[in-house]
Residue frames relative to the residue before (quaternion, step in Angstrom):
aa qw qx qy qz dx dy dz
X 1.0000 0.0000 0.0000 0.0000 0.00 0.00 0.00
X 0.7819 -0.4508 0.3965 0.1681 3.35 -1.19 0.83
X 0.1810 -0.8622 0.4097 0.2367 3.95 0.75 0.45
X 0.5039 0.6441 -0.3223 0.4768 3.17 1.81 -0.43
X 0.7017 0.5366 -0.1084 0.4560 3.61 1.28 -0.88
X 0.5548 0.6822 -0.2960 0.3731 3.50 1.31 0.42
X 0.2145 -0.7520 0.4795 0.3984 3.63 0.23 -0.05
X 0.9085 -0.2095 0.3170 0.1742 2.77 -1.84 0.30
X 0.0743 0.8587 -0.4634 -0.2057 3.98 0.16 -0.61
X 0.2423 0.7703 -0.5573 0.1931 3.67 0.64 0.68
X 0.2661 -0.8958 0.3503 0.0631 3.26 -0.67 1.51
X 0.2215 -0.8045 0.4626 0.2997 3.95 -0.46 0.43
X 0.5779 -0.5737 0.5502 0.1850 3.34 -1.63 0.58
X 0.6431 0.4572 -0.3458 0.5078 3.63 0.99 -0.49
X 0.6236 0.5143 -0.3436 0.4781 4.14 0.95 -0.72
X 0.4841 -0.6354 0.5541 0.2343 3.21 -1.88 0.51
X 0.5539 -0.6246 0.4083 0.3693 3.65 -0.72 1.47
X 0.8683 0.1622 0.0091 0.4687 4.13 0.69 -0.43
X 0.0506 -0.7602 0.6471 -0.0270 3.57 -0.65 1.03
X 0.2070 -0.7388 0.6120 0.1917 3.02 -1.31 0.28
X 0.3016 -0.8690 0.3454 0.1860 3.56 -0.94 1.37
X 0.1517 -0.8313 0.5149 0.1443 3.86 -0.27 0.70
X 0.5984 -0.6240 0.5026 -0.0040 2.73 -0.64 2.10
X 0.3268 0.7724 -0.5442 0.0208 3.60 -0.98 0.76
X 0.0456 0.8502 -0.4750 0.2224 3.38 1.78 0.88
X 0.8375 0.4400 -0.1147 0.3031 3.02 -0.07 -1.37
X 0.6841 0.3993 -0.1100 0.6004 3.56 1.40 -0.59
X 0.7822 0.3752 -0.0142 0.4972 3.58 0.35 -1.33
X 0.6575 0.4534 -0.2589 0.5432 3.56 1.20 -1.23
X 0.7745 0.4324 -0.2088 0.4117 3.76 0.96 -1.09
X 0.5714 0.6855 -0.3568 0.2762 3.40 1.38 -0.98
X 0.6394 0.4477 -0.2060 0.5902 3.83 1.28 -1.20
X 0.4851 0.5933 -0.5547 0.3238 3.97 0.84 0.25
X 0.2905 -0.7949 0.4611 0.2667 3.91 -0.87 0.80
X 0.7311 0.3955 -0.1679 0.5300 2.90 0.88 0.74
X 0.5307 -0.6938 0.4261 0.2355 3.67 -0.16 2.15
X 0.2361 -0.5633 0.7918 0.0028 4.16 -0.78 1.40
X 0.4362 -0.6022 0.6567 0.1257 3.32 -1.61 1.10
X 0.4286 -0.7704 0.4019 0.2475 2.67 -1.15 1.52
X 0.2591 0.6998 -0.5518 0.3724 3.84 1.29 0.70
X 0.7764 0.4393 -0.2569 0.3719 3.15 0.78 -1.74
X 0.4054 0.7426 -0.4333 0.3104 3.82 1.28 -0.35
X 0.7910 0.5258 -0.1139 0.2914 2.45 0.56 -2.33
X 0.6134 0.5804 -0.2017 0.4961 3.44 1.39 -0.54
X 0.4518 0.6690 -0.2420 0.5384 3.11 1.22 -0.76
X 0.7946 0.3614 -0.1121 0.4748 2.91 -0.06 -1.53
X 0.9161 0.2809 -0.1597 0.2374 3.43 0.64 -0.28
X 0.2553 0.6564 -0.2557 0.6623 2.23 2.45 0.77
X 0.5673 0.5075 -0.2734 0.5881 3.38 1.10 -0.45
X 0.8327 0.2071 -0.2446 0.4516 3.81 -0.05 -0.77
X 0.5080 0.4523 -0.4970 0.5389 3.83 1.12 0.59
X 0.5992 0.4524 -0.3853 0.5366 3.63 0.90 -0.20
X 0.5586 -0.7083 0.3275 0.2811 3.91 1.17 0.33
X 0.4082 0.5862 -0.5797 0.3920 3.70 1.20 0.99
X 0.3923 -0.7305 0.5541 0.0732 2.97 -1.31 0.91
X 0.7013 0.1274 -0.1492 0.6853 3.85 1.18 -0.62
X 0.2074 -0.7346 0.6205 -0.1799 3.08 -1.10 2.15
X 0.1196 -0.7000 0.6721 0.2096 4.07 0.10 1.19
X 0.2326 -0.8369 0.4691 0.1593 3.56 -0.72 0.34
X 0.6792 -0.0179 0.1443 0.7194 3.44 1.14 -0.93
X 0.3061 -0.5985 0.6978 0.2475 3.07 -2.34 -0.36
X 0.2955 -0.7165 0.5567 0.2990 3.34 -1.19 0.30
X 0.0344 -0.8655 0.4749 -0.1556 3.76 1.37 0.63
X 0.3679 -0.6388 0.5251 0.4252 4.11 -0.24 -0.08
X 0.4151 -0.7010 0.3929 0.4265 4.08 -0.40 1.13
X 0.2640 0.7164 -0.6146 0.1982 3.98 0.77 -0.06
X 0.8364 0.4668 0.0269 0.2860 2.26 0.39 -2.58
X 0.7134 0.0643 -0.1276 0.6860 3.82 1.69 -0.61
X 0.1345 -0.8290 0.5012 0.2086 3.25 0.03 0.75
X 0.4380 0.7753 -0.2707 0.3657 3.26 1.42 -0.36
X 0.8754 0.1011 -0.1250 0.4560 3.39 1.27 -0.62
X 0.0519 0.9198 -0.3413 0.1866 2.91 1.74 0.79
X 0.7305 0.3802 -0.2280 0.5194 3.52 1.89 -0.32
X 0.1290 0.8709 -0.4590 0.1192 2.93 1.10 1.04
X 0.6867 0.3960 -0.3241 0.5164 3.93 0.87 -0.48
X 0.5244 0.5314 -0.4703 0.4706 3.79 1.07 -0.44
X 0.7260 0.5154 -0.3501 0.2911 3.45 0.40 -1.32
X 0.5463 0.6329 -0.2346 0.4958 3.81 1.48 -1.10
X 0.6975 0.5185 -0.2742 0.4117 3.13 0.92 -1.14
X 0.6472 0.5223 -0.2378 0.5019 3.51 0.90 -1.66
X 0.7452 0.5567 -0.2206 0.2933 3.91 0.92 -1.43
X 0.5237 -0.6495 0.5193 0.1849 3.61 -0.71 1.35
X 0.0541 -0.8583 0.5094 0.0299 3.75 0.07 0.54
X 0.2049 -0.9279 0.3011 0.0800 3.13 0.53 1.52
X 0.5560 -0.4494 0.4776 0.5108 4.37 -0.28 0.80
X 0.9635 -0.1915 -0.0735 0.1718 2.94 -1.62 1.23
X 0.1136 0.7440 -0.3691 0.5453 2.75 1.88 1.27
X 0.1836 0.8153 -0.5396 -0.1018 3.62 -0.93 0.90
X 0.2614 -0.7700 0.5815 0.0258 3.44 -1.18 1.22
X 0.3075 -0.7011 0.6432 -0.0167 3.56 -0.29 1.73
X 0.0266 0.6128 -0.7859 -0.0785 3.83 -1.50 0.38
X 0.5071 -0.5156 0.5747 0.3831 3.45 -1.60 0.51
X 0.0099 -0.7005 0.7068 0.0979 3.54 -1.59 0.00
X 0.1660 -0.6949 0.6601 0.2319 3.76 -0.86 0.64
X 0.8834 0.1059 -0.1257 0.4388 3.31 0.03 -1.01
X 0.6548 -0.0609 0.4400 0.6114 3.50 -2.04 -1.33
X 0.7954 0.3052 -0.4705 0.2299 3.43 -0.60 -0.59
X 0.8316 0.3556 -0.2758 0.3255 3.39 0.72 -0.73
X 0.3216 0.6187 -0.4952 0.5182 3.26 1.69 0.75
X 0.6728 0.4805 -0.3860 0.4092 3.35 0.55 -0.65
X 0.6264 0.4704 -0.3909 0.4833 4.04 1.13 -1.07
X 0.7463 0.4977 -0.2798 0.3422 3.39 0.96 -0.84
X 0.4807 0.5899 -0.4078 0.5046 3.63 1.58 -0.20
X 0.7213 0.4557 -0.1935 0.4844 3.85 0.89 -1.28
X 0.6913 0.3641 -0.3956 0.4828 3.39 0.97 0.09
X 0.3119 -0.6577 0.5699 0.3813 4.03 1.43 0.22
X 0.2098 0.5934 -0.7568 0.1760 3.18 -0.58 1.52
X 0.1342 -0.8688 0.4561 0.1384 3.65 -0.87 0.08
X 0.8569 0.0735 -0.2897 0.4200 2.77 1.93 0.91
X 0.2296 -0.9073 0.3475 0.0574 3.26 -0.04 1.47
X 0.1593 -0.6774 0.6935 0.1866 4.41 -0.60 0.62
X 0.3704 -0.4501 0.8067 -0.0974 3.33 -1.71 1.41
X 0.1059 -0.7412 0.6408 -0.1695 3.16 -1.23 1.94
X 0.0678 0.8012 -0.5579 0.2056 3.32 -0.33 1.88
X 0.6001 -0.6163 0.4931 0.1299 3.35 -1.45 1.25
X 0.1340 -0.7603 0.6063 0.1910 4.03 -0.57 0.85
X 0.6916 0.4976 -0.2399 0.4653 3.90 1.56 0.48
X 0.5478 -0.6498 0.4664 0.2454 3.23 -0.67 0.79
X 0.5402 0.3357 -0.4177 0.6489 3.92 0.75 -0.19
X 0.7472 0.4914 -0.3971 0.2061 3.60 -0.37 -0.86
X 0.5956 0.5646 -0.2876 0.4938 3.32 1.27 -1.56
X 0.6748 0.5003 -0.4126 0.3522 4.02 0.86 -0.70
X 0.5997 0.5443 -0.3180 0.4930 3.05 1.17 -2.28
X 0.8462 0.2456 -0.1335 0.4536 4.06 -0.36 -1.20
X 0.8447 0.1061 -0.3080 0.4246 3.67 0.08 0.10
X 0.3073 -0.6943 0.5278 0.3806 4.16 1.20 0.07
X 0.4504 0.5638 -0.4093 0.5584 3.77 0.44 1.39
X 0.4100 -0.6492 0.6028 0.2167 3.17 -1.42 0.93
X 0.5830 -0.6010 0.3333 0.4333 3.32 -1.13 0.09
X 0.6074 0.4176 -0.4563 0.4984 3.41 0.93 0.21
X 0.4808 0.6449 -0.4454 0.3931 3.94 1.10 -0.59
X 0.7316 0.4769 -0.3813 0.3033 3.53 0.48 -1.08
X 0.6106 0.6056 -0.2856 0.4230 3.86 1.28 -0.53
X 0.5910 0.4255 -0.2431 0.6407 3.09 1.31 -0.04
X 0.6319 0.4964 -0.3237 0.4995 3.83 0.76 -0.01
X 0.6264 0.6064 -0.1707 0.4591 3.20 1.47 -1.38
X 0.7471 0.6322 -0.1939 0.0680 3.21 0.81 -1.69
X 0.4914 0.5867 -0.1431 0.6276 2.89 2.14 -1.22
X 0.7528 0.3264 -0.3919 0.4161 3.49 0.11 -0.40
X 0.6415 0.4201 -0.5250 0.3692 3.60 0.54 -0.86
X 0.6217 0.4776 -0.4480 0.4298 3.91 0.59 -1.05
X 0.6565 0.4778 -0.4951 0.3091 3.41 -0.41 -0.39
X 0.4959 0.7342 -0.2612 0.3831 3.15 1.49 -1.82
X 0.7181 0.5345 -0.2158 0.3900 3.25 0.61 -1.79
X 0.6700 0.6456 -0.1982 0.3083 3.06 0.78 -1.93
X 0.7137 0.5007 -0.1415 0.4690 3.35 0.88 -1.39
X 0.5348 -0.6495 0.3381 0.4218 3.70 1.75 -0.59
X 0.4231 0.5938 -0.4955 0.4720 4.16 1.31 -0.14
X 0.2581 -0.7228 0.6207 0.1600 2.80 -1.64 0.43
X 0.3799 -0.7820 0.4794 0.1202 3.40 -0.73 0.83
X 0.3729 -0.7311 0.5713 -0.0096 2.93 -0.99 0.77
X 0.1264 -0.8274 0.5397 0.0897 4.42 -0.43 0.36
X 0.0415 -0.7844 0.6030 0.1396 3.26 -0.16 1.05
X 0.2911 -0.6918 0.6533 0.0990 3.95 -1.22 0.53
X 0.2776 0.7617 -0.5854 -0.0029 3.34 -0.60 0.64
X 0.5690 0.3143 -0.4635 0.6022 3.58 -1.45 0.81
X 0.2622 0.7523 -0.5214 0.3059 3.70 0.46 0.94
X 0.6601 0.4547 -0.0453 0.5962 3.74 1.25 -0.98
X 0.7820 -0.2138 0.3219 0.4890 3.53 0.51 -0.71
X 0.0411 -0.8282 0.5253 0.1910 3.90 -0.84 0.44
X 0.3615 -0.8296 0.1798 0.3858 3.88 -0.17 0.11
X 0.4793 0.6146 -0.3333 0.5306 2.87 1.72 0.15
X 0.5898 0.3557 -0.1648 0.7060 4.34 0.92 -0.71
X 0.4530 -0.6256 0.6038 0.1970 3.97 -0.34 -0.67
X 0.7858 -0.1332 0.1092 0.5940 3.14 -0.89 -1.31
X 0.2620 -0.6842 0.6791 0.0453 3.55 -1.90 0.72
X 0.3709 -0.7272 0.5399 0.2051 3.45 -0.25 1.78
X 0.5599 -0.5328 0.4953 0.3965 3.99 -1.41 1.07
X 0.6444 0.4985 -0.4445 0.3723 4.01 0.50 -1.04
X 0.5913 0.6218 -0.3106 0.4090 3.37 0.69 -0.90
X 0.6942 0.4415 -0.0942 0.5606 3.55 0.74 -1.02
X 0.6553 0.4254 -0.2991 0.5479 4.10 1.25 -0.23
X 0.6105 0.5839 -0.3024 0.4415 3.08 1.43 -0.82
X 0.6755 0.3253 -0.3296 0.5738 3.54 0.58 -1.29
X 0.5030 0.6659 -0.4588 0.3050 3.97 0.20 -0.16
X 0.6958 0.4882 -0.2475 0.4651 2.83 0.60 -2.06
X 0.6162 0.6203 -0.3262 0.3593 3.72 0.47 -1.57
X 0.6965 0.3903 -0.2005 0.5678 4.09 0.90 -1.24
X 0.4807 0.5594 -0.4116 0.5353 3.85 1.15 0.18
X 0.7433 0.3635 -0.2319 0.5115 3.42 -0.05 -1.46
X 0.6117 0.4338 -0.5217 0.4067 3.94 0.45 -0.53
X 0.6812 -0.4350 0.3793 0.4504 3.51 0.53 -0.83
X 0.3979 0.6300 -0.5493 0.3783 3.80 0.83 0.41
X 0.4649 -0.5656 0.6703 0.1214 3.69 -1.03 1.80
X 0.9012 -0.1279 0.1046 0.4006 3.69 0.36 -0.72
X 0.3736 -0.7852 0.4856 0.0898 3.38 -1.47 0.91
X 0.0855 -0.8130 0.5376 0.2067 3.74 -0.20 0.72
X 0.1369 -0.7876 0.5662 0.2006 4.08 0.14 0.60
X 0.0779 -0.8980 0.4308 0.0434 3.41 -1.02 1.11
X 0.3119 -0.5050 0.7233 0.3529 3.72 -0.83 0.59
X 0.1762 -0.7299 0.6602 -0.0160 3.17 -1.56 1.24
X 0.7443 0.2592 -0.0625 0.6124 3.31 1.23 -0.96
X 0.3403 -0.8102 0.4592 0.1302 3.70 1.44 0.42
X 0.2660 0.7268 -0.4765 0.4171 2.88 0.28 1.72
X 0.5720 0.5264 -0.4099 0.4772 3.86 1.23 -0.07
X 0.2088 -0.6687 0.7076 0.0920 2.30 -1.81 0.42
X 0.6631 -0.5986 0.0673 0.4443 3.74 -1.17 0.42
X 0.5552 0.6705 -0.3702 0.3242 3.31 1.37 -0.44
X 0.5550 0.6419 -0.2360 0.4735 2.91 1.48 -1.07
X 0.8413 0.3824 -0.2111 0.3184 3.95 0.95 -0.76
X 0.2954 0.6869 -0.3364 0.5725 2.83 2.38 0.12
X 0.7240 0.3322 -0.3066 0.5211 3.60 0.16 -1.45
X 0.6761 0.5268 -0.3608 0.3676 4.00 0.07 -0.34
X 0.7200 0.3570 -0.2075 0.5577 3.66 1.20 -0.98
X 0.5821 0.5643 -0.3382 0.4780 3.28 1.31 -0.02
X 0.7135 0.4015 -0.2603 0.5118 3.61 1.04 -0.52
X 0.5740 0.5658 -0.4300 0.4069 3.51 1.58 -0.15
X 0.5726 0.5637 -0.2784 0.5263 3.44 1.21 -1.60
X 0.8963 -0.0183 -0.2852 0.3391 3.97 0.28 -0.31
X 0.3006 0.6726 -0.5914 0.3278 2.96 1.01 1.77
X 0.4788 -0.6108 0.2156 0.5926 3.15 1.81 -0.33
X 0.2891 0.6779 -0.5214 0.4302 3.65 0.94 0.70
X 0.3936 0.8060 -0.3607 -0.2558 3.42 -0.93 0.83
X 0.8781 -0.2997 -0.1660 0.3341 2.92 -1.37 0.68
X 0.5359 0.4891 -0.3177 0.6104 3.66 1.93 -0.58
X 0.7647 0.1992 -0.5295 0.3084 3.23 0.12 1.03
X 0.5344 0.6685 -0.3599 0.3714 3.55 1.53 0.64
X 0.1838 0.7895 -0.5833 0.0508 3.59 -0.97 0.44
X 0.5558 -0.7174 0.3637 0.2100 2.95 -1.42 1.16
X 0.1338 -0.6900 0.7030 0.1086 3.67 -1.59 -0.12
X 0.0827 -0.8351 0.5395 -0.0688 3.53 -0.01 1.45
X 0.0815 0.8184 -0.5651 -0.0652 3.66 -1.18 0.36
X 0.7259 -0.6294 0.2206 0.1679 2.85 -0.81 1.91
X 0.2078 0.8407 -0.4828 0.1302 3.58 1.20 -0.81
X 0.8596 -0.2029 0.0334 0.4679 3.44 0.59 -1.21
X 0.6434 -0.5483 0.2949 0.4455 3.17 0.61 1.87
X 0.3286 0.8046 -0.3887 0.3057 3.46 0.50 1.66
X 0.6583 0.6368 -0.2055 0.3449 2.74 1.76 -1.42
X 0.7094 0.3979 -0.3572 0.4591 3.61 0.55 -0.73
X 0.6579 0.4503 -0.3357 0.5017 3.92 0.61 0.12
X 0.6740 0.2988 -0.4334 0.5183 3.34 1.32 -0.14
X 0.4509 0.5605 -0.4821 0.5001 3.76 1.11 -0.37
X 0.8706 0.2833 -0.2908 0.2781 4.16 0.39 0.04
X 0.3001 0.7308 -0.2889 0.5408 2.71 2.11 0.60
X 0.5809 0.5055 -0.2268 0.5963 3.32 1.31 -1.69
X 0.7703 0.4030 -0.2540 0.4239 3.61 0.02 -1.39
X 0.7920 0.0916 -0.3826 0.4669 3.68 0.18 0.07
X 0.3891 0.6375 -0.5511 0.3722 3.50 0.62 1.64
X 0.5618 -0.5761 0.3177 0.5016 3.10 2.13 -0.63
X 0.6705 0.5321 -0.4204 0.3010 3.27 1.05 -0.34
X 0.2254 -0.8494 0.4685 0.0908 3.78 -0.89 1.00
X 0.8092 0.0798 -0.3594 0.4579 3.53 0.86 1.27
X 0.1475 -0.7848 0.6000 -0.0483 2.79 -1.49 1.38
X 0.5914 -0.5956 0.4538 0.2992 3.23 -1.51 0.78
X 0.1943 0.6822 -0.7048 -0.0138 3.47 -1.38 0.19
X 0.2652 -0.6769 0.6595 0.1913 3.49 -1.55 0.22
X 0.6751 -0.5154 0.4711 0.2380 3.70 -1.31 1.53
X 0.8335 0.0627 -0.0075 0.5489 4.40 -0.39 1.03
X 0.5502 -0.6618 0.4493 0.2398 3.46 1.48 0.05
X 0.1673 0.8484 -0.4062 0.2952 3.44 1.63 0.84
X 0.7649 0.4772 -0.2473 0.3551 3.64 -0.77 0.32
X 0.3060 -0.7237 0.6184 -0.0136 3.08 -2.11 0.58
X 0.1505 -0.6259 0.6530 0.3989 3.13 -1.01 -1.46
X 0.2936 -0.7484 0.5692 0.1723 3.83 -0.37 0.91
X 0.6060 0.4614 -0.3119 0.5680 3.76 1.28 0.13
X 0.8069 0.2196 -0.2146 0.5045 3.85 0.94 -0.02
X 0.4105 -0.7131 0.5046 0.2614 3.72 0.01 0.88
X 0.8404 0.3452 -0.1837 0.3753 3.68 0.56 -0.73
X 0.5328 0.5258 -0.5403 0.3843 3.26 1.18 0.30
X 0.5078 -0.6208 0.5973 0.0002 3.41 -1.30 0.35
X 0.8936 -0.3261 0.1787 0.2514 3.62 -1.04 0.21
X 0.3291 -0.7287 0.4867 0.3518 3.84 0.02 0.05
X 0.5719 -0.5300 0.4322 0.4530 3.76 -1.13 0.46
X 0.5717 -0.5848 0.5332 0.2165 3.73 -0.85 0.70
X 0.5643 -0.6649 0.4478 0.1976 2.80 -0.68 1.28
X 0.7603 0.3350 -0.1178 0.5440 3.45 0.95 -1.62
X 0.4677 0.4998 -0.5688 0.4561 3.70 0.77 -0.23
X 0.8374 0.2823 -0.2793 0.3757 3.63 -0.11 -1.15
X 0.3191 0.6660 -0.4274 0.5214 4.05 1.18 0.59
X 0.7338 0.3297 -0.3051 0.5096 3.44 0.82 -1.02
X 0.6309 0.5106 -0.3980 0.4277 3.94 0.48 -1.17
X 0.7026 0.5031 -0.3295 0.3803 3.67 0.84 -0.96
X 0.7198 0.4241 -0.3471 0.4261 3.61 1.12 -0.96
X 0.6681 0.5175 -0.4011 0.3536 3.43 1.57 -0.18
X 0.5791 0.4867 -0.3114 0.5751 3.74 1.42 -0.23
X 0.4221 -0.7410 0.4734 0.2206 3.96 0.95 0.51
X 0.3984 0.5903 -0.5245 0.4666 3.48 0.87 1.55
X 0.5029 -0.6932 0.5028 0.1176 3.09 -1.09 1.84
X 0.1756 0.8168 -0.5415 0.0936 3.27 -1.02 0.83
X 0.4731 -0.7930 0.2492 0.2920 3.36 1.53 0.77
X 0.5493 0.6789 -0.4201 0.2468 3.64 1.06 -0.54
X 0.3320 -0.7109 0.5317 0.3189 3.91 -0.69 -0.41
X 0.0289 0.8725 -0.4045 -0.2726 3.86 0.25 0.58
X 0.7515 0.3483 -0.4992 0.2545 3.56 0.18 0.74
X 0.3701 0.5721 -0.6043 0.4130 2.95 1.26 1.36
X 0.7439 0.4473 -0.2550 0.4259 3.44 1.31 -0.70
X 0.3202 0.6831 -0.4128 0.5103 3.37 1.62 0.43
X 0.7540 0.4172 -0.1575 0.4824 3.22 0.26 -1.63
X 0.5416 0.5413 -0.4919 0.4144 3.86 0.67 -0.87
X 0.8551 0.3193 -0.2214 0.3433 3.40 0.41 -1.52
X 0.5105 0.6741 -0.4070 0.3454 3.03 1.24 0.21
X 0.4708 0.7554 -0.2064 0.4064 2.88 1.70 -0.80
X 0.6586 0.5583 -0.0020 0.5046 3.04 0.73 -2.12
X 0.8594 0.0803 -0.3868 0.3246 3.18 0.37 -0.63
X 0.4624 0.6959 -0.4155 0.3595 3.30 0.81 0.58
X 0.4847 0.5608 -0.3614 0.5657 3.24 1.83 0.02
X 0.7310 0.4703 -0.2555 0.4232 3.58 1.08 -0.94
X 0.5987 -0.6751 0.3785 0.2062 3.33 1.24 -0.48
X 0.6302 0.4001 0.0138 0.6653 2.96 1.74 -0.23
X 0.2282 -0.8896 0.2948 0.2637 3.51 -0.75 0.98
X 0.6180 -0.4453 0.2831 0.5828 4.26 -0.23 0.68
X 0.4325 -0.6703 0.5753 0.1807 3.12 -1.18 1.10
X 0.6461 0.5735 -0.4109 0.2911 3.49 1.04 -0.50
X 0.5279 -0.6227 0.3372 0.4689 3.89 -1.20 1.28
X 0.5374 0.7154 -0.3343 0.2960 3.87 1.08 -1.08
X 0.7332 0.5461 -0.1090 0.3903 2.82 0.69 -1.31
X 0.6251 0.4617 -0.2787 0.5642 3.57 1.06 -0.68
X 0.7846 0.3359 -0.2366 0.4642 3.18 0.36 -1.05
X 0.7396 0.2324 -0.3516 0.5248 4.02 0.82 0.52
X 0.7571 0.4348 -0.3779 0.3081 3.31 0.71 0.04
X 0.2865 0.7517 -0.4734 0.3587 3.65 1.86 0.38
């Protein structure tokens, strides 16, 4: 890379010296693609990603393909995929059944994808918000039982478009509840990317004294309105030390029309290498990946990094 092209490094005292990035390119970034990526091109992907030095790779979902057809190769892809030592590859799982695909494919960790809104839990899981804890409940125990760790995704955490605003208690509450079942961790998400930081203070603040804490929270920003990297440092000098992103800034939600993109992997690579926070990745290997990628899609990486280093 260009030495001219590096930021700055001027560290802060309020940030944690290490984060750890969760990868969700490959699962989240592809899932909202209209059109079915070969699961050749995954596998690359995916391993284009962990030469570029990520270390947690969501990889797929076990979702019924109706509902994503997009990842409908979700055991081929496992099968075909080199699963590299101390490497970790999460799959989504809604229910018993897809714990079960995900037990036969020797995953060993799986993230469960729950709604802090009543519209949402119907529109995206056909469940009230209290139904969905009772859908959940059986799977995380078993999950547990069997040794995987589990992971809680929250979404509508920031706002919902169909309800509006979403009170922070509300959002500690349905947390706390996916804690006590047995979720090691929570990823709280802007779905419709609409926070701001003040807004992610008051939310991690009502988790931490709902009794959530903060080492087991992390964030899952969308970009909607050029928010995410200011709320990703809002989070980070709250203490929390892992956060989602997706490789080129891939992704959606095929259940919410207005969400928009995930936070770029490589956008937030740069803010981190300029605030001197370790995060092991390499970013013009992860430049080039998505550069890669998006020339498979046809289309050029939405992410700002990317453009401007990968010309």
């Amino acid at each position: 890379m260009n030495p001219r092209k590096l930021p700055t490094v001027v560290p802060a005292a309020d940030l944690p010296s290490e984060i750890t990035i969760y990868e969700v390119g490959a699962r989240d970034g592809l899932q909202n693609e209209s059109t079915v990526v070969p699961v050749e091109v995954k596998v690359e992907f995916l391993d284009r990603l962990a030469d570029a030095g990520l270390t947690t790779l969501e990889a797929t979902s076990f979702v019924h393909p109706k509902w994503v057809p997009q990842l409908a190769d979700a055991e081929d892809l496992l099968r075909r995929l080199a699963r590299r030592p101390g490497l970790d590859y999460p799959v989504l799982v809604p229910n018993d059944r897809g714990l079960d695909r995900a037990l036969a494919a020797g995953v060993g960790h799986i993230a469960i994808f729950a709604s802090a809104t009543e519209t949402f839990a119907k529109r995206n899981l056909n469940r009230t918000l209290d139904e969905q804890f009772a859908m959940f409940a059986p799977v995380v125990t078993r999950a547990r039982a069997e040794g995987l760790r589990v992971r809680g995704y929250v979404s509508m955490c920031f706002g919902d478009p169909w309800e509006g605003a979403v009170a922070p208690d509300q959002v500690a509450a349905v947390g706390r509840r996916l804690v006590d079942m047995g979720c090691g961790q929570l990823s709280l998400g802007d779905t419709i990317g609409t926070g701001t930081p003040g807004h992610v203070d008051a939310v991690l603040d009502a988790c931490v004294d709902g009794g959530v804490p903060v080492n087991q929270l992390a964030v899952h920003f969308h970009d909607t309105f050029g928010q995410a990297l200011s709320n990703t440092l809002a989070a980070l000098r709250k203490g929390v030390t892992t956060v989602d992103a997706s490789a080129g800034g891939l992704g959606g939600c095929p259940y919410a029309e207005s969400a928009t993109g995930n936070l770029a992997t490589e956008d937030l690579v740069w803010m981190l290498d300029g605030l001197g926070v370790a995060h092991g990745a390499d970013l013009d290997a992860l430049v080039a990946t998505s550069t890669w990628m998006a020339e498979r899609l046809g289309r050029p990486s939405p992410s700002r990094v990317v453009r401007a280093l990968g010309g």
